[in-house]
ROBAMAR-140580 format. One record per residue: residue number from 1; residue in three letters; z, y, x of N, C-alpha, C, O, CB in turn. Coordinates in Angstrom, 2 decimals. Last residue first. Glycine has a CB too. Layout:
// ROBAMAR-140580
- nr:rest:nc3:nc2:nc1:cac3:cac2:cac1:cc3:cc2:cc1:oc3:oc2:oc1:cbc3:cbc2:cbc1
- NUM:ALA:Z:Y:X:Z:Y:X:Z:Y:X:Z:Y:X:Z:Y:X
...
This chain:
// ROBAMAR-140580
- nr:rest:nc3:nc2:nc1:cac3:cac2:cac1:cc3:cc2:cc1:oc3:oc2:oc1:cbc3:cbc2:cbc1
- 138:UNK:39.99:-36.35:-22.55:39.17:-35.79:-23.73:38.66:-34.18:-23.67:38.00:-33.71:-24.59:40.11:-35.96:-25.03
- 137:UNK:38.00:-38.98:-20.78:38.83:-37.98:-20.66:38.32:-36.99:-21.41:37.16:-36.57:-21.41:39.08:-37.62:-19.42
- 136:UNK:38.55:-42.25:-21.34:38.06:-41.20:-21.23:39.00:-40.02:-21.29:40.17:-39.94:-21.65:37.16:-41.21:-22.04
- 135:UNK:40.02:-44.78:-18.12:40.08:-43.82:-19.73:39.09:-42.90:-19.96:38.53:-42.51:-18.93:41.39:-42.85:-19.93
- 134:UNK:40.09:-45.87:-16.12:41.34:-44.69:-16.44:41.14:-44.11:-17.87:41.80:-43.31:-18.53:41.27:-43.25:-15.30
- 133:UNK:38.18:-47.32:-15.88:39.93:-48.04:-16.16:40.52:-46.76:-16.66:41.37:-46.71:-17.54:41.01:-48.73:-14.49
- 132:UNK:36.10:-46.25:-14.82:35.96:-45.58:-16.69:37.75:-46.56:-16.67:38.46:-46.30:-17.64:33.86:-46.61:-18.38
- 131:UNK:36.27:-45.80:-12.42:36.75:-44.46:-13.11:36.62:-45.33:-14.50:37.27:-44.79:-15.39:35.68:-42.80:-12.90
- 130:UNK:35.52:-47.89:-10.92:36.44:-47.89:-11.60:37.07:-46.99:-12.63:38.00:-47.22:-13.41:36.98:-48.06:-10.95
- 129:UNK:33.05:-46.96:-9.38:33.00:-48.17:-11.15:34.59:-48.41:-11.46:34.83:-49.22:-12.36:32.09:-50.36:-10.86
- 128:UNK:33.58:-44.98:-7.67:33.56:-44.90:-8.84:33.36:-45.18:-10.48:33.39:-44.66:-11.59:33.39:-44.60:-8.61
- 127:UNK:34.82:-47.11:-6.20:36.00:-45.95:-6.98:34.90:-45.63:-8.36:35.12:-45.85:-9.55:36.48:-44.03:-5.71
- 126:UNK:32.80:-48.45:-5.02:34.18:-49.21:-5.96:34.86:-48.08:-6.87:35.31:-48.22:-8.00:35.61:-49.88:-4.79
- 125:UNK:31.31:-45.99:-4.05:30.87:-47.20:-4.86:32.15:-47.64:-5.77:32.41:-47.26:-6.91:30.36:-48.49:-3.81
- 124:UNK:31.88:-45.18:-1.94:32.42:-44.85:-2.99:32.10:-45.48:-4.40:32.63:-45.37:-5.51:32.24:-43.69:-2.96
- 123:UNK:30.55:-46.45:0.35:31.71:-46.74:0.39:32.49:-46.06:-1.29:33.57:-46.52:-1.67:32.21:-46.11:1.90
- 122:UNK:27.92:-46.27:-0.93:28.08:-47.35:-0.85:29.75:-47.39:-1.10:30.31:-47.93:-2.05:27.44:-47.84:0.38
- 121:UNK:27.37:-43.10:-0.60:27.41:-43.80:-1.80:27.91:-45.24:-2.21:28.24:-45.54:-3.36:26.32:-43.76:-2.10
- 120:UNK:27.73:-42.83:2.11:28.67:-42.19:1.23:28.87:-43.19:-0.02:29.87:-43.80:-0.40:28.11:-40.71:0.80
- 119:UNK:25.73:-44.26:2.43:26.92:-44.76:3.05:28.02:-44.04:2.35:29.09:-44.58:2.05:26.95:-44.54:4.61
- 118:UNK:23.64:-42.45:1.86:23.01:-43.88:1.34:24.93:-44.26:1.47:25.42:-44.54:0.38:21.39:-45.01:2.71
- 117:UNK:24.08:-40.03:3.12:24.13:-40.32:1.84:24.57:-41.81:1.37:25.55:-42.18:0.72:22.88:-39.99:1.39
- 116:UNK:23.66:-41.41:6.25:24.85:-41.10:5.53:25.20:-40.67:3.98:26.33:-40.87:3.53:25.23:-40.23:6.20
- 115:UNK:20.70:-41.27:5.25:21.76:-42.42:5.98:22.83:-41.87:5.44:22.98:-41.84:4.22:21.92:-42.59:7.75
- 114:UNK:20.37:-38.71:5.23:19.79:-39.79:3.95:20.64:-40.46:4.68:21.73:-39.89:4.60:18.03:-40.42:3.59
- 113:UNK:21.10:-37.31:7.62:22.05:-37.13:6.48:21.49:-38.67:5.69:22.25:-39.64:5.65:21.79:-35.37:5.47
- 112:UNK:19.10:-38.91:9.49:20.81:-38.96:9.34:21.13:-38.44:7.81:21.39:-39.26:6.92:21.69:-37.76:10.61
- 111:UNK:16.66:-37.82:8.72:17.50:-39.13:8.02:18.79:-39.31:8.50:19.59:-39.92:7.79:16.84:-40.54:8.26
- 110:UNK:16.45:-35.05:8.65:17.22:-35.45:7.71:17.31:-36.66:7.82:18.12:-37.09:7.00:16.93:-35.12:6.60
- 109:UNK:14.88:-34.35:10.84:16.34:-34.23:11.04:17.09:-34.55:10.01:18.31:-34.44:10.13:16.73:-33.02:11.39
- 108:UNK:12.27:-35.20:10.35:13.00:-35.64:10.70:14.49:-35.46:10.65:15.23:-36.41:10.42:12.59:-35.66:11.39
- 107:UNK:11.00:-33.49:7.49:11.39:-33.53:8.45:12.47:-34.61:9.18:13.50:-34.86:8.55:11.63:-32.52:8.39
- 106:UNK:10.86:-34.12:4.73:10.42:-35.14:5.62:10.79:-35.02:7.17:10.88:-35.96:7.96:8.97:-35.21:5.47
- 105:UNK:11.80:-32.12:3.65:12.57:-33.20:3.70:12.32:-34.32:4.30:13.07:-35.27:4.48:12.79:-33.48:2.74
- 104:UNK:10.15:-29.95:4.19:11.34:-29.80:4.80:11.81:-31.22:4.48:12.45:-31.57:5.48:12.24:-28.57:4.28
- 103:UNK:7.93:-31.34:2.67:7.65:-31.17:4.10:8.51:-30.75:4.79:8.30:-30.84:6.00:6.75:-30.48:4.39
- 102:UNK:9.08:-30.45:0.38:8.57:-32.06:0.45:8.43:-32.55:2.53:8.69:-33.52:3.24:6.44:-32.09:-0.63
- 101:UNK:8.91:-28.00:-0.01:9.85:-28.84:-0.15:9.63:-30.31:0.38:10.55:-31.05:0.75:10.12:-28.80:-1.44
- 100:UNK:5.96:-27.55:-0.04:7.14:-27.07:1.43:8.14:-27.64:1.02:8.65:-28.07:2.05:7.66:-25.35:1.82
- 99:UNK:5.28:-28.73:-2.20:4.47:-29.04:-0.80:5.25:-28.54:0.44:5.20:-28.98:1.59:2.96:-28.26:-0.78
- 98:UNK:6.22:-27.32:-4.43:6.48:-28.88:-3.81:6.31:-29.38:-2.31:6.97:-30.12:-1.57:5.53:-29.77:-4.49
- 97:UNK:7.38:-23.94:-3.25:6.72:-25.43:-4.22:6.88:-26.43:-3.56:7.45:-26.60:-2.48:5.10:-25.56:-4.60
- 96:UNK:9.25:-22.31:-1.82:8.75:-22.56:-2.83:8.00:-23.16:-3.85:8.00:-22.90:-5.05:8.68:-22.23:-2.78
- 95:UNK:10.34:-23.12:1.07:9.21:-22.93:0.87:9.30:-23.31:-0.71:9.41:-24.50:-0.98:8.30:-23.68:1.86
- 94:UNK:12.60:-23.45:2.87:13.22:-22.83:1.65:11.33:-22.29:0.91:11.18:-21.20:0.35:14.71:-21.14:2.24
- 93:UNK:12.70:-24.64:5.31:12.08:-23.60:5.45:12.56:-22.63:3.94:12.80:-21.42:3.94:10.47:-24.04:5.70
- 92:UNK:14.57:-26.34:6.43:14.86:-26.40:5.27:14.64:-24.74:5.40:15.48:-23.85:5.52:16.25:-27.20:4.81
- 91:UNK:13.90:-27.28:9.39:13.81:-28.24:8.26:14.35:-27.62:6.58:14.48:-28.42:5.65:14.82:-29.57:8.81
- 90:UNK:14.60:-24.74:10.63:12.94:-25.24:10.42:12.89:-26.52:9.76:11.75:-26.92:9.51:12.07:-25.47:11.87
- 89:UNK:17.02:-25.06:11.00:16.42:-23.74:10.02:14.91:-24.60:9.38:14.44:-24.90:8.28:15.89:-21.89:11.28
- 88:UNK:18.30:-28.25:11.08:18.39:-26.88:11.75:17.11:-26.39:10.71:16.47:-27.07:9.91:18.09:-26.81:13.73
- 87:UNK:21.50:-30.46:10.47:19.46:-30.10:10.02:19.25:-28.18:10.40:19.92:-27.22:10.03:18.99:-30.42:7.33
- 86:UNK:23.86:-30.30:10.81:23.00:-30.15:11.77:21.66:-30.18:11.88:20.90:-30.03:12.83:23.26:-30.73:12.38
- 85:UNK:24.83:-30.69:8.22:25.34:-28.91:8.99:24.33:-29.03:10.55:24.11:-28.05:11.27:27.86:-28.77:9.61
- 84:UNK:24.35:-33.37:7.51:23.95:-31.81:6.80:24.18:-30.82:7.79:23.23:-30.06:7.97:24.90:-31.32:5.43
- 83:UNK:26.62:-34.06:9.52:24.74:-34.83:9.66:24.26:-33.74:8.97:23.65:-32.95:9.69:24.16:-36.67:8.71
- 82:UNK:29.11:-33.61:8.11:28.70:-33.23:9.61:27.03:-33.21:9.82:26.42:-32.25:10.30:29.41:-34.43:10.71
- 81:UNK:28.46:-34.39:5.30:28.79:-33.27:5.76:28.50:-32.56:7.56:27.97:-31.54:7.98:30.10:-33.44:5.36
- 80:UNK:28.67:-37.26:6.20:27.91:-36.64:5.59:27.47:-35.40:6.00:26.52:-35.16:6.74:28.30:-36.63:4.62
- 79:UNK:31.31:-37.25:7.39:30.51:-37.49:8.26:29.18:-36.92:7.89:28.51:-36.26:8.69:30.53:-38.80:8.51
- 78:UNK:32.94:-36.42:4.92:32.91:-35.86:6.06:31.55:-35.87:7.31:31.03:-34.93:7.91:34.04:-36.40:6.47
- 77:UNK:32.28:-39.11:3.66:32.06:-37.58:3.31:32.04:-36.37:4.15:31.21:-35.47:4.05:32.95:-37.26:2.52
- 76:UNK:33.83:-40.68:5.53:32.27:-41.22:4.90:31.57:-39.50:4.57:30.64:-38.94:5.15:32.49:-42.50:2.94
- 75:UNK:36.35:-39.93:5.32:35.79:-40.10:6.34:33.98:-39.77:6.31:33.25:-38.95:6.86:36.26:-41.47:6.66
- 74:UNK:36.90:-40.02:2.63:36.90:-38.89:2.73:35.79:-39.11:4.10:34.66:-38.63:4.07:38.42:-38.21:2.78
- 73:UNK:36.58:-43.28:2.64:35.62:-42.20:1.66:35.86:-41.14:2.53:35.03:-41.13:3.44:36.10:-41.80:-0.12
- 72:UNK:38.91:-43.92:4.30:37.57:-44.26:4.25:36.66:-43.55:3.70:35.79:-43.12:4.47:37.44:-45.24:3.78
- 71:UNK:40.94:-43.03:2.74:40.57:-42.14:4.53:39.35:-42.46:4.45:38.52:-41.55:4.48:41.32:-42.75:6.31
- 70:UNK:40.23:-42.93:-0.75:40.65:-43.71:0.70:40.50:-42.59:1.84:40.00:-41.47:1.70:39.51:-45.15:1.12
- 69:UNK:40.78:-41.14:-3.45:39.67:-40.58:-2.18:40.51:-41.76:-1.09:41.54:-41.29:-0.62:39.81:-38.29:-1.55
- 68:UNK:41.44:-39.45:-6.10:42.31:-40.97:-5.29:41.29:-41.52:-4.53:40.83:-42.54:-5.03:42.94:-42.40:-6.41
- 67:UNK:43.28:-36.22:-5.44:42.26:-37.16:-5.66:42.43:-38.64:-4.98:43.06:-39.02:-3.99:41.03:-36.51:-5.19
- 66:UNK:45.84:-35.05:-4.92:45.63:-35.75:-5.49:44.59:-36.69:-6.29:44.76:-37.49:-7.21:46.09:-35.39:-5.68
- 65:UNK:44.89:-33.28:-2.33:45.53:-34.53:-2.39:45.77:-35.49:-3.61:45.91:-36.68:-3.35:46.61:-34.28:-1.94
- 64:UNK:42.04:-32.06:-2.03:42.89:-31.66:-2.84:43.83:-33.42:-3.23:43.54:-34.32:-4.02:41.95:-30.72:-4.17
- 63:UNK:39.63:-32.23:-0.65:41.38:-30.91:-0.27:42.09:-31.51:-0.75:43.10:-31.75:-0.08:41.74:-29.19:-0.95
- 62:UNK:38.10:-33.55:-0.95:38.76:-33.93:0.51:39.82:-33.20:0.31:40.87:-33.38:0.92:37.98:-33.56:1.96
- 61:UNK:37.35:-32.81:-3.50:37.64:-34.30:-3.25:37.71:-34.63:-1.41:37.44:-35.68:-0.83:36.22:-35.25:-4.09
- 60:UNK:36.91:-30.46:-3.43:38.42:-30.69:-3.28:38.30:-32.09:-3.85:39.15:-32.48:-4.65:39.54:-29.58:-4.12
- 59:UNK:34.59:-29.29:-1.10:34.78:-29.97:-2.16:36.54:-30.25:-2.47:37.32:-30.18:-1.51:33.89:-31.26:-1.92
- 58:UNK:32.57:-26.06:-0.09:34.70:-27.09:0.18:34.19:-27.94:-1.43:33.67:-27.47:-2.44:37.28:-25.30:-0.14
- 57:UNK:29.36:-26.88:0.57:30.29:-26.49:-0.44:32.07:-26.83:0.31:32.44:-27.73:1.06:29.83:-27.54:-2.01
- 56:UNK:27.55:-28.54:1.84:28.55:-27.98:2.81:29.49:-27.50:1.64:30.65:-27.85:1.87:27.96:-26.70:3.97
- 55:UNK:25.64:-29.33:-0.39:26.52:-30.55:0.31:27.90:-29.81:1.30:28.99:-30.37:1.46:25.27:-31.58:1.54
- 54:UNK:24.59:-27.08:-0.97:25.59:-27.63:-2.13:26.17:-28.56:-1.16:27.40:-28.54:-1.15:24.91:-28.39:-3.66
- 53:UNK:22.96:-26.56:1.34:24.34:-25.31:0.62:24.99:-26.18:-0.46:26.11:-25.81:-0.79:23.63:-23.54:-0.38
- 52:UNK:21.17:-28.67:1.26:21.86:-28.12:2.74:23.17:-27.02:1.88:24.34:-27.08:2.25:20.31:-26.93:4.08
- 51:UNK:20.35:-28.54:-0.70:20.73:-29.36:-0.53:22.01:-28.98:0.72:23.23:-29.05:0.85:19.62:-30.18:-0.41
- 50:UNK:18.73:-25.93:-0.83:20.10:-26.52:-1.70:20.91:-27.31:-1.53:22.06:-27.21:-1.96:19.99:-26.97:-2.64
- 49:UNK:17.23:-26.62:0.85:18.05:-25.23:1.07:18.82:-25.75:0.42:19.82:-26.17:1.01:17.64:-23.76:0.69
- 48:UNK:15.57:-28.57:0.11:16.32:-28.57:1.62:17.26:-27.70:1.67:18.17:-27.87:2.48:15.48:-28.24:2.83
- 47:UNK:14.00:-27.56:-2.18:15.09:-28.70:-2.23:16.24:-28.66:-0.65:17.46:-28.72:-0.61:14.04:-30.41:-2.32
- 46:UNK:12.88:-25.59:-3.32:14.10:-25.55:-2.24:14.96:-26.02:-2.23:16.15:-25.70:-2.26:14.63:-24.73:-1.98
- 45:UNK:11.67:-27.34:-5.98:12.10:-26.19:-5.03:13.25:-25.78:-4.25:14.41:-25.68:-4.65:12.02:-25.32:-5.59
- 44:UNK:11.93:-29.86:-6.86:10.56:-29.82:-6.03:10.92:-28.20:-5.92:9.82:-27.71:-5.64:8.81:-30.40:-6.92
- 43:UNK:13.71:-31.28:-8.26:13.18:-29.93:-9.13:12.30:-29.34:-8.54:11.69:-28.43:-9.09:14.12:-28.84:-9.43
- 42:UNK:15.08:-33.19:-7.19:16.03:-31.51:-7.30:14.87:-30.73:-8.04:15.09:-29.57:-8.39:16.53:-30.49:-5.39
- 41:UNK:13.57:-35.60:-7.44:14.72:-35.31:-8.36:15.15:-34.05:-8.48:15.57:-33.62:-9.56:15.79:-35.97:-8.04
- 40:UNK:11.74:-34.65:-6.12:11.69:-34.60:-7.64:12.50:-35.12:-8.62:12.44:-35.19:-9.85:10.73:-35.04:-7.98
- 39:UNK:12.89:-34.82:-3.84:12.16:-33.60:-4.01:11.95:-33.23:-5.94:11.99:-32.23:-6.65:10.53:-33.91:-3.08
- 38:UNK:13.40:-37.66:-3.85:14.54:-36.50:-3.33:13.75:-35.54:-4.38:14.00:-35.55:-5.59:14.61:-35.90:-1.29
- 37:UNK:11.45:-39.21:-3.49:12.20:-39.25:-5.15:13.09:-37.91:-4.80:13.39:-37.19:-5.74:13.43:-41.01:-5.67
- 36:UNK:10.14:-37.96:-1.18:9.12:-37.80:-2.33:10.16:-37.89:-3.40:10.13:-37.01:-4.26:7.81:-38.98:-2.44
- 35:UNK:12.17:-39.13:0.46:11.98:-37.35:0.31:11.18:-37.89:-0.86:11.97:-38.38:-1.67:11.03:-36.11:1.75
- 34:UNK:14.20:-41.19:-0.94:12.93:-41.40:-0.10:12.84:-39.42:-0.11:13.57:-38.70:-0.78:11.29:-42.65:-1.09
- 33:UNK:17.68:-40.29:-1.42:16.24:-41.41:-2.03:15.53:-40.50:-1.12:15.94:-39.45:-0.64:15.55:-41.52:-4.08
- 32:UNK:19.73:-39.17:-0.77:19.79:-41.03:-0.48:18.66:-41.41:-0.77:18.32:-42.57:-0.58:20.81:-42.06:-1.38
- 31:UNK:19.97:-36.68:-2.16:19.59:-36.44:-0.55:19.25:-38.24:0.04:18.63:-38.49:1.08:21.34:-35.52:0.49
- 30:UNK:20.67:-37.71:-4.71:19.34:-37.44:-4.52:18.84:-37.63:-2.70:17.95:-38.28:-2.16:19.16:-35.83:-5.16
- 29:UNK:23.60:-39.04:-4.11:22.41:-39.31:-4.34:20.72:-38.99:-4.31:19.81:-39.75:-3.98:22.69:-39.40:-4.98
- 28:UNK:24.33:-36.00:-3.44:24.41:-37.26:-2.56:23.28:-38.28:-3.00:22.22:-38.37:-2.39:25.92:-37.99:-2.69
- 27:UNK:24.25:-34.97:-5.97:23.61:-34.28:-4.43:23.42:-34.93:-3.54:22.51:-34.72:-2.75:24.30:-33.38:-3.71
- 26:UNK:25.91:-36.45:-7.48:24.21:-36.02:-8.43:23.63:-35.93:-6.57:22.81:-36.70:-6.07:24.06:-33.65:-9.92
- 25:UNK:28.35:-35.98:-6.71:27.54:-37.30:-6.15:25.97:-37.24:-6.29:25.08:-37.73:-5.58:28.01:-38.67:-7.00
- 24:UNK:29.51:-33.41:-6.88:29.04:-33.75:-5.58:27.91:-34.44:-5.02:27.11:-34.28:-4.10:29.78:-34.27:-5.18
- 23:UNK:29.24:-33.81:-10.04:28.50:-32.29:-9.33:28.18:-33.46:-7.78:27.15:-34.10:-7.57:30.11:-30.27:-8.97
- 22:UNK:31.30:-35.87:-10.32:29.76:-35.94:-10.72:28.92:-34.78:-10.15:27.78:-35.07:-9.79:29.58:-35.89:-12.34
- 21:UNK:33.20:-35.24:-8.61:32.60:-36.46:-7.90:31.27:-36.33:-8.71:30.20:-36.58:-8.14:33.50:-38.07:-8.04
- 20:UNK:34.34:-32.93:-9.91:33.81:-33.01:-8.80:32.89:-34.04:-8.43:31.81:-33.73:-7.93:34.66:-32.98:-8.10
- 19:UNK:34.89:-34.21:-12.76:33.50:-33.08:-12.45:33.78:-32.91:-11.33:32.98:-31.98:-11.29:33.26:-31.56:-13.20
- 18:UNK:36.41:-35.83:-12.22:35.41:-36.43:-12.69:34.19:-35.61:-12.42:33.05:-35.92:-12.07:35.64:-36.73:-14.01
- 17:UNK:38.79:-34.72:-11.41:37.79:-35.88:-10.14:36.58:-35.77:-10.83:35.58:-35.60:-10.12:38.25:-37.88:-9.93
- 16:UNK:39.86:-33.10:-13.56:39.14:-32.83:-12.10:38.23:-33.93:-11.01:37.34:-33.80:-10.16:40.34:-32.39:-11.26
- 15:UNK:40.53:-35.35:-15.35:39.38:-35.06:-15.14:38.73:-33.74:-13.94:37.56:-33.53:-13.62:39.13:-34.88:-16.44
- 14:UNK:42.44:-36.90:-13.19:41.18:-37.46:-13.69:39.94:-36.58:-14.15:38.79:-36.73:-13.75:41.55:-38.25:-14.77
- 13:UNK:43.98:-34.91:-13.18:43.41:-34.80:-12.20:42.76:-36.09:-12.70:42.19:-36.20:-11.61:44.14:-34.58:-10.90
- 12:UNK:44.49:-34.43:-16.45:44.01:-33.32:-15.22:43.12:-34.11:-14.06:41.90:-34.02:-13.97:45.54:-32.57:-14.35
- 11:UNK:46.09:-37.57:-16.41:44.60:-36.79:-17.11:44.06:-35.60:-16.85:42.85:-35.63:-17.04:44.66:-36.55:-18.44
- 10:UNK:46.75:-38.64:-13.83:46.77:-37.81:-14.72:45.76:-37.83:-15.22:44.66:-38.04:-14.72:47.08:-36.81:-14.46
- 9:UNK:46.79:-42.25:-12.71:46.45:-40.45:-12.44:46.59:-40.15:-13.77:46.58:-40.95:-14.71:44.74:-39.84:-11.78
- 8:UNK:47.72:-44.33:-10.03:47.91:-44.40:-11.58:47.93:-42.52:-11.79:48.71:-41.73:-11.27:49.72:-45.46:-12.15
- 7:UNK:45.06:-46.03:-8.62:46.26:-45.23:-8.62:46.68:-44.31:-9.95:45.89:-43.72:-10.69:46.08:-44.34:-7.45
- 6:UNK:44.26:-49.05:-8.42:44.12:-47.80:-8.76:45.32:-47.02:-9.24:46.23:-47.32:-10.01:43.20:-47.77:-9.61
- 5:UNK:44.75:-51.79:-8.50:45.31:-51.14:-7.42:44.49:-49.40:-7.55:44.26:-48.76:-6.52:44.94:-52.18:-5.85
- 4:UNK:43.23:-53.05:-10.60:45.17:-53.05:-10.81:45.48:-52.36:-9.48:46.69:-52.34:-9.28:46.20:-54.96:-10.86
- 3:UNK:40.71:-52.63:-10.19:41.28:-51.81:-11.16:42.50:-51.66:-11.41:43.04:-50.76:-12.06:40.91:-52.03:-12.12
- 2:UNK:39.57:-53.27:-7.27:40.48:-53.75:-8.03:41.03:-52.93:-9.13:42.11:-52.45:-8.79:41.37:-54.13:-7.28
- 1:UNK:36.96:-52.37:-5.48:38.31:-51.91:-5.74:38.81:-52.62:-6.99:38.07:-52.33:-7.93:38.37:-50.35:-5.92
């Protein structure tokens, strides 16, 4: 993305983007690495459960029109979102140490989502090496 075709934002809704996209992306990212970096990035407990409830969250980086979100991204996010909502019970047993965390994320039914993490992250990529053009936000 071109820093001269960024859309020219508030300081509100800059910094609303900022703590959405950082809460959202922390989730995206992790769900994008191998289960073993997944698991220890979230803290090796109920990683699958969380994962699975923070990614479905309403984000208002799809609601909320003045985020500066392409169709593309939202799309990307969405799709995410779809691949999460279809890991079924028995992949995200919600097993209390590492060893059931680790073994819900290996489950198969997650590499779609990891895929679509990985794609989330790619297509949002540009936006979000552009955030620092806009400034800090005080």
């Amino acid at each position: 993305m071109d820093h001269s075709s960024l859309p020219p934002l508030s300081q509100d809704v800059i910094q609303r983007f900022d703590t959405e996209v950082s809460w959202y992306i922390g989730h995206v990212r992790s769900l994008a690495m191998t289960p073993e970096e997944c698991c220890a990035d979230q803290g090796n407990y109920f990683v699958a459960g969380e994962l699975f409830h923070f990614l479905l969250q309403p984000t208002s980086l799809l609601t909320d029109p003045s985020m500066p979100l392409s169709a593309e991204q939202k799309t990307a996010i969405e799709v995410l979102r779809q691949s999460v909502r279809s890991v079924p019970l028995e992949a995200r047993s919600g097993g209390p140490n590492a060893a059931a965390s680790l073994k819900d994320m290996q489950h198969p039914s997650w590499e779609v989502p990891r895929q679509s993490a990985a794609n989330v992250l790619t297509v949002l990529a540009p936006l979000l090496e552009a955030r620092a053009a806009w400034g800090t936000v005080p």
